[in-house]
C-alpha positions as CSV (number, residue, x, y, z in Angstrom):
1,X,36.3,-0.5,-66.4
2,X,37.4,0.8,-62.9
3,X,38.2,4.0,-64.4
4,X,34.6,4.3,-66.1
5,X,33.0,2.7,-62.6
6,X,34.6,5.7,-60.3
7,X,33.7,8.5,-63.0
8,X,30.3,7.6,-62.9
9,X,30.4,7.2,-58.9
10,X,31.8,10.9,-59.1
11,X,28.9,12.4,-61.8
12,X,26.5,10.5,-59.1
13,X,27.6,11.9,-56.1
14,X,27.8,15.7,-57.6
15,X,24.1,15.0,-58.7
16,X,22.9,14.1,-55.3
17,X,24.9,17.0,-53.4
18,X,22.4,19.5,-54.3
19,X,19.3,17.3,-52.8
20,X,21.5,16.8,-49.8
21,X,22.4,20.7,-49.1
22,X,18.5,21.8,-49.9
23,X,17.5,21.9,-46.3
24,X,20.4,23.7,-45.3
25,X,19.9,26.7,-48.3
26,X,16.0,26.3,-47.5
27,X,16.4,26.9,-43.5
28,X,18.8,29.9,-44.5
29,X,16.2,32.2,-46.3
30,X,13.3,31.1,-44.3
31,X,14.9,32.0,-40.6
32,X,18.2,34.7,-41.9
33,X,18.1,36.0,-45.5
34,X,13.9,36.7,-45.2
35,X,14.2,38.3,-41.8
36,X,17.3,40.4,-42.9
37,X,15.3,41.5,-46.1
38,X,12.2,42.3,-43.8
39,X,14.5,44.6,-41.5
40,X,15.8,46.3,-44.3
41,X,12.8,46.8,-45.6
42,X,11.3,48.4,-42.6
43,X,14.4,50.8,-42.1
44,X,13.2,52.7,-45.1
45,X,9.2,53.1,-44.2
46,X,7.8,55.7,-41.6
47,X,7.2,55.0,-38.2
48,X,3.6,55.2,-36.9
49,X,2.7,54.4,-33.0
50,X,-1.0,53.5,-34.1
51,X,-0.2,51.4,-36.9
52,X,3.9,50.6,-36.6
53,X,5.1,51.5,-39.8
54,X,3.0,53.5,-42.4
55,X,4.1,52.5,-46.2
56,X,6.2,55.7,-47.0
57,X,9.2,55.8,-48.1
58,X,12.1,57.7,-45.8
59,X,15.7,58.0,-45.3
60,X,15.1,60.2,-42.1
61,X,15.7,56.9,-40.3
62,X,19.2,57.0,-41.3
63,X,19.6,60.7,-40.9
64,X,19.2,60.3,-37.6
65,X,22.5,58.1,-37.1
66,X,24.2,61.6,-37.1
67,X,22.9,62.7,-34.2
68,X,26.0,63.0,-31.2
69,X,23.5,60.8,-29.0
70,X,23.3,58.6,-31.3
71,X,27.0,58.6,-32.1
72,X,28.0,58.8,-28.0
73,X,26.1,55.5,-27.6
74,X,27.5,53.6,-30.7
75,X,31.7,54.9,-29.5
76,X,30.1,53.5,-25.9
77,X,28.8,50.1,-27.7
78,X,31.8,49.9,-29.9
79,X,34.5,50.2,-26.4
80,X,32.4,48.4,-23.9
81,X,33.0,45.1,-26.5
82,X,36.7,46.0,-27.1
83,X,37.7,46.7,-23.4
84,X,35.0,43.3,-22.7
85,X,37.1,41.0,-25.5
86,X,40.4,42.5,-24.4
87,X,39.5,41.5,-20.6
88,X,38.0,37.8,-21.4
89,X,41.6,37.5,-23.2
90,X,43.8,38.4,-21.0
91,X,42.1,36.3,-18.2
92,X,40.6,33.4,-20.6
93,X,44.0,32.7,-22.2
94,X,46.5,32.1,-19.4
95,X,43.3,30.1,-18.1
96,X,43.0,27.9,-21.1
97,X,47.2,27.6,-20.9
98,X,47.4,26.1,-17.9
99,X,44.3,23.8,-18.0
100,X,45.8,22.8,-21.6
101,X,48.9,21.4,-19.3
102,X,46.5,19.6,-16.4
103,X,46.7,15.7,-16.5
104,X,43.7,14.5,-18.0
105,X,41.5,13.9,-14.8
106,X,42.2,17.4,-13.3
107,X,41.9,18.6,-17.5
108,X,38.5,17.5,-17.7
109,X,37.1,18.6,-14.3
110,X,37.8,22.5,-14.9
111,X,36.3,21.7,-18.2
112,X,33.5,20.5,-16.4
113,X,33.6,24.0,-14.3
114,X,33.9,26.4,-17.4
115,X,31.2,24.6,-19.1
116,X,28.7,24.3,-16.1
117,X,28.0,28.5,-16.2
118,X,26.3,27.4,-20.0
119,X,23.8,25.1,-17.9
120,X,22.3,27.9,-16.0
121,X,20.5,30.9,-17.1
122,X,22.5,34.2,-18.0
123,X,20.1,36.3,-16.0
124,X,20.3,34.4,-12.6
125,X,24.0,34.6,-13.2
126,X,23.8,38.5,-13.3
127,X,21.2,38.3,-10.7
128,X,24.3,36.6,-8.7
129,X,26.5,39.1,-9.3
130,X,23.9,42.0,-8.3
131,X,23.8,40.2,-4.9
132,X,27.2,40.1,-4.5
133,X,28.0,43.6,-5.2
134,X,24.8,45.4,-3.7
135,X,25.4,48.1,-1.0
136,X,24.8,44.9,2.0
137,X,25.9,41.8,-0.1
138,X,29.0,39.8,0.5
139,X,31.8,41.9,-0.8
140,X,30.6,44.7,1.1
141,X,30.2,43.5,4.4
142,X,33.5,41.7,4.2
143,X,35.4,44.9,3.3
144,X,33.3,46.7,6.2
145,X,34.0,44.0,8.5
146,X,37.7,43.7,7.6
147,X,38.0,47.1,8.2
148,X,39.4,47.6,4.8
149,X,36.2,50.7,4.4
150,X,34.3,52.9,6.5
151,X,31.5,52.5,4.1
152,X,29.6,50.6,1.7
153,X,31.4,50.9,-1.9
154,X,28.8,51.4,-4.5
155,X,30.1,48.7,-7.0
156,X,26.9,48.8,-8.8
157,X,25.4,51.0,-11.5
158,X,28.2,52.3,-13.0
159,X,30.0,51.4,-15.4
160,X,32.8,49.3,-14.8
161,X,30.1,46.6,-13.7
162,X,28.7,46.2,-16.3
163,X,32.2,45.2,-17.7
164,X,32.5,43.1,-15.4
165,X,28.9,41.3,-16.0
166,X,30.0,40.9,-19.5
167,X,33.3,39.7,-19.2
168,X,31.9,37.1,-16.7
169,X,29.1,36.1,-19.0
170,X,30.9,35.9,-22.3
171,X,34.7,34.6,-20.5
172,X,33.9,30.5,-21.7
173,X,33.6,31.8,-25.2
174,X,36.9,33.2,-25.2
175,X,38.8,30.0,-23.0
176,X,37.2,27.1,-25.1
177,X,38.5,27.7,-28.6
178,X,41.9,29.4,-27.1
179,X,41.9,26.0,-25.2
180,X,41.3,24.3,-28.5
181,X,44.3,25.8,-30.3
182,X,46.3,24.8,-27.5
183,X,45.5,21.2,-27.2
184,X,46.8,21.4,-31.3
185,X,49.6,22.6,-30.4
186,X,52.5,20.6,-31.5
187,X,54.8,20.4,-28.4
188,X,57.9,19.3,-30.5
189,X,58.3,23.3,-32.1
190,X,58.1,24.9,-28.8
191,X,61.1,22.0,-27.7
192,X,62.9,23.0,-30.7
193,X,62.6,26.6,-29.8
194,X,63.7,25.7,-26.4
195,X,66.9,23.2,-27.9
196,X,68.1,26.1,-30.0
197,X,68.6,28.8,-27.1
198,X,65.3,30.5,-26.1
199,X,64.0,30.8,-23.1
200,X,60.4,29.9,-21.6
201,X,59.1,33.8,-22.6
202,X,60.9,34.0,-25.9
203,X,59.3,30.6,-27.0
204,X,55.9,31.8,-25.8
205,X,56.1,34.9,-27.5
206,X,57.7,33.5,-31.0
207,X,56.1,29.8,-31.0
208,X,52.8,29.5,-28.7
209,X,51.7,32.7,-29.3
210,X,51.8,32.5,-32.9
211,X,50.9,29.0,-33.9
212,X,47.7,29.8,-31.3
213,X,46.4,33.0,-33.1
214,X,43.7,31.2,-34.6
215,X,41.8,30.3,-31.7
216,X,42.7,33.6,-29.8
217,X,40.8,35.9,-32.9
218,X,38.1,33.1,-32.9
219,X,37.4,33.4,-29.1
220,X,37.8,37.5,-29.6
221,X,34.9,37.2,-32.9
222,X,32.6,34.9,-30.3
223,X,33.1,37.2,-27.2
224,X,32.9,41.1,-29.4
225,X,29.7,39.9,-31.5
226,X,27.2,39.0,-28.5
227,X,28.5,41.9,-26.7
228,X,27.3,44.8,-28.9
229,X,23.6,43.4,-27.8
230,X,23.9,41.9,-24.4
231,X,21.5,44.8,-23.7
232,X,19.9,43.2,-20.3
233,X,23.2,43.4,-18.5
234,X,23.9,47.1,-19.1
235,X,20.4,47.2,-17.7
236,X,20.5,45.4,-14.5
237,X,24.2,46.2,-13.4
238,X,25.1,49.5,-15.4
239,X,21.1,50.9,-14.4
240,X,20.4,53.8,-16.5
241,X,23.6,55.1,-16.4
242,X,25.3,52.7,-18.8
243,X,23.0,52.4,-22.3
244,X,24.7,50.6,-25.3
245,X,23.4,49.9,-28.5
246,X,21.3,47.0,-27.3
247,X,19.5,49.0,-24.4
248,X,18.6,51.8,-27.6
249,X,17.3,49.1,-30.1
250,X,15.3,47.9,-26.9
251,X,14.0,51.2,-26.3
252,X,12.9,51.6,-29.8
253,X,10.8,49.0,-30.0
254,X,8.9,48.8,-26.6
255,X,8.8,52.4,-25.3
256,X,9.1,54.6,-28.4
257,X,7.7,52.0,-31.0
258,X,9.6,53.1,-33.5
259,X,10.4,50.2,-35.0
260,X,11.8,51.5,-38.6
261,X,14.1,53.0,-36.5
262,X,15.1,50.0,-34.3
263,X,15.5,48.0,-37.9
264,X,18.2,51.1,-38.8
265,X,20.4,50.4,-35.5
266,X,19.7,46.5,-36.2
267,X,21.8,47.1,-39.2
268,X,24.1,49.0,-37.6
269,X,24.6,46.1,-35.3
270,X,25.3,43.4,-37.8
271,X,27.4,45.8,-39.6
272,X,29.6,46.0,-36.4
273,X,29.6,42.2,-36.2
274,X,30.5,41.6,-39.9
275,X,32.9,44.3,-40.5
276,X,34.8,42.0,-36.9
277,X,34.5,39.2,-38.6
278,X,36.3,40.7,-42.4
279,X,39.0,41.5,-39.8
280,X,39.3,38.0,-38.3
281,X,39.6,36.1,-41.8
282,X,41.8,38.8,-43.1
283,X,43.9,38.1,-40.2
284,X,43.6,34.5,-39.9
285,X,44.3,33.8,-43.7
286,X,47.5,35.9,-43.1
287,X,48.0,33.5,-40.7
288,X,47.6,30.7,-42.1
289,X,49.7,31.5,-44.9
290,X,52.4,32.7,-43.2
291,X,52.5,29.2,-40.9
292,X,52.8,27.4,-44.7
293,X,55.9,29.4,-45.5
């Protein structure tokens, strides 16, 4: 009677999954597989100033990827969010060890501090940092009155700040789910490690460092994604001198208006990010397998 009493709870509950997940499947094509069809779409038409898009079929939208522009400002993209991720890890991790060892009042403060930059707006932060930097903000006039430089230093404009803007923007995305991994961490294999003749680096490097990949490729997906597009940051601290694939796709659409174009490097974009985020499951599954052996 039991037996028949759970089957039938089981046929049930499969039957009411579907109604349950509808929203979810109904919200996806309406605001991501619709769009994503309508970009693609558009990437193939011709591209009109008057009217937008005239209905003609084209692949010169494509062809035009090959140009060494084109190709200088995608190798430009493609390092700016390596050398950015690379940066927010070596900074973020050793951050998110160390507040991972705080007692719990001090642990939940500089939580408090890394979380607080997500309660203000992006763009006065970079404002901030434009202040800061300028030819008579604060870091100049302390190095001038220090004595440390003749001159101003021109810190702006270039690119090395708009690393730095980046970095500083997208640096909580790459602490919080390194911090995460931590927290999981079970303390009793790094004492084993420690019981059995390794030192404080060699446990690190063959323990922490290992059982914590998960979070470290997750907080490198979150920080190289946003920062292929973070196209208003190249603009205000790079200037003209820095343009990345988000300052072109910008460009496309409200000076050139050419937005079967713009679709084209939109793809290219989201190719970027998914072809980073294959590489992050291949490697995590490897991981993850290689933990259960």
């Amino acid at each position: 009677m039991s037996r028949r009493r759970k089957g039938t709870a089981t046929v049930s509950g499969r039957r009411g999954l579907p109604a349950a997940v509808a929203p979810m499947y109904i919200w996806t094509a309406l605001f991501v597989l619709l769009p994503l069809l309508y970009i693609v779409a558009i990437s193939f038409l011709t591209p009109d100033k008057a009217a937008g898009v005239l209905p003609v079929f084209t692949l010169e939208n494509y062809k035009r990827l090959a140009d060494p522009i084109m190709l200088d400002v995608f190798l430009r993209s493609i390092r700016l969010a390596l050398e950015t991720t690379l940066l927010t890890l070596l900074i973020g991790y050793p951050f998110a060890y160390c507040m991972s060892r705080l007692r719990d009042k001090t642990k939940n403060l500089v939580m408090l501090l890394v979380v607080i930059p997500f309660w203000t707006n992006s763009l006065l932060r970079t404002y901030g940092w434009i202040i800061l930097l300028r030819g008579n903000g604060v870091v100049n006039t302390l190095l001038t009155g220090w004595g440390v430089t003749d001159q101003p230093l021109s810190l702006l404009f270039n690119y090395g700040a708009t690393l730095l803007g980046m970095a500083y923007s997208l640096i909580p995305f790459m602490i919080l789910p390194a911090y995460s991994s931590l927290e999981k961490l079970d303390r009793s294999a790094v004492e084993a490690a420690r019981d059995l003749g390794a030192g404080k680096v060699r446990a690190f490097f063959t323990v922490t460092l290992p059982l914590t990949l998960p979070g470290i490729l997750s907080g490198c997906v979150l920080v190289f994604v946003p920062s292929t597009g973070m196209f208003f940051i190249s603009d205000l601290m790079g200037g003209a001198k820095v343009s990345m694939l988000g300052n072109l796709i910008n460009e496309q659409v409200h000076t050139a208006r050419n937005l079967p174009f713009a679709a084209v490097l939109s793809l290219v974009m989201l190719a970027m990010a998914l072809l980073f985020i294959l590489i992050y499951r291949k490697a995590t599954g490897e991981s993850e397998l290689e933990g259960m052996v």
